[in-house]
C-alpha positions in Angstrom: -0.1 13.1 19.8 -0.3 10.2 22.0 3.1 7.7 21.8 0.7 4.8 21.7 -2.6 4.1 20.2 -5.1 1.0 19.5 -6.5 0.4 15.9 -8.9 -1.4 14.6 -8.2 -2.9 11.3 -9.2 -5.8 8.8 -6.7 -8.5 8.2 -5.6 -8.4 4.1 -5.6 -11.8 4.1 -8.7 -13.7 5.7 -10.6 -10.5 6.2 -10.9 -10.8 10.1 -11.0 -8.1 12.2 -7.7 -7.2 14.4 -6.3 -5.2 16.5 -2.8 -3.4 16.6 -1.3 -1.8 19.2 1.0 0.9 17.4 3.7 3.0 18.7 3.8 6.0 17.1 6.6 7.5 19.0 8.7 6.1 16.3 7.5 8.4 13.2 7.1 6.9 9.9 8.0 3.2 9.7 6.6 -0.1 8.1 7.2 -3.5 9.3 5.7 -7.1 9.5 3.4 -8.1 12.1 1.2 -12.0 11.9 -2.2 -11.8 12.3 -3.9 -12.6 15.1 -6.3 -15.3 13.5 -4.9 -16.4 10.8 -1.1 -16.1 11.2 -0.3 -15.1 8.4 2.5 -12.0 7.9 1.4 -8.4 7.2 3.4 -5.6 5.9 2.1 -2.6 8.2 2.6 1.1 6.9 2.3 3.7 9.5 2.6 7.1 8.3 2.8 9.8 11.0 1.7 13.2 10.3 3.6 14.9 13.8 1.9 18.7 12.5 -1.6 18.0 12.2 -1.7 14.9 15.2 -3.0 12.4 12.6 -2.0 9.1 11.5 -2.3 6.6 8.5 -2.2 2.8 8.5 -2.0 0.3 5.3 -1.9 -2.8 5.8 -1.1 -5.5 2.7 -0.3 -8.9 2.0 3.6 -9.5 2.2 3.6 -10.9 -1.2 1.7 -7.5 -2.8 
């Protein structure tokens, strides 16, 4: 699995299109990121699978 990798996701708050640059190196973790347009926070969920090479992202409101 790569340490880094780019994804493409949909802000939970305006709906825009963004881009996060996660490090996956880390395993499992969630923290809070702004988005890019709007600026608002977002709770980001990373899930690492380290067996099968895959990875999961949620991404939600900070309020929800």
């Amino acid at each position: 699995m790569q340490a880094m990798d780019e994804a493409d996701l949909q802000c939970p708050h305006c709906g825009e299109p963004i881009s996060l640059l996660l490090d996956l190196s880390g395993g499992t973790q969630s923290y809070i990121e702004d988005c890019q347009v709007c600026c608002q926070p977002i709770h980001v969920s990373v899930w690492v699978d380290e067996g099968n090479d895959e990875y999961q992202v949620d991404l939600r409101r900070e309020q929800d």
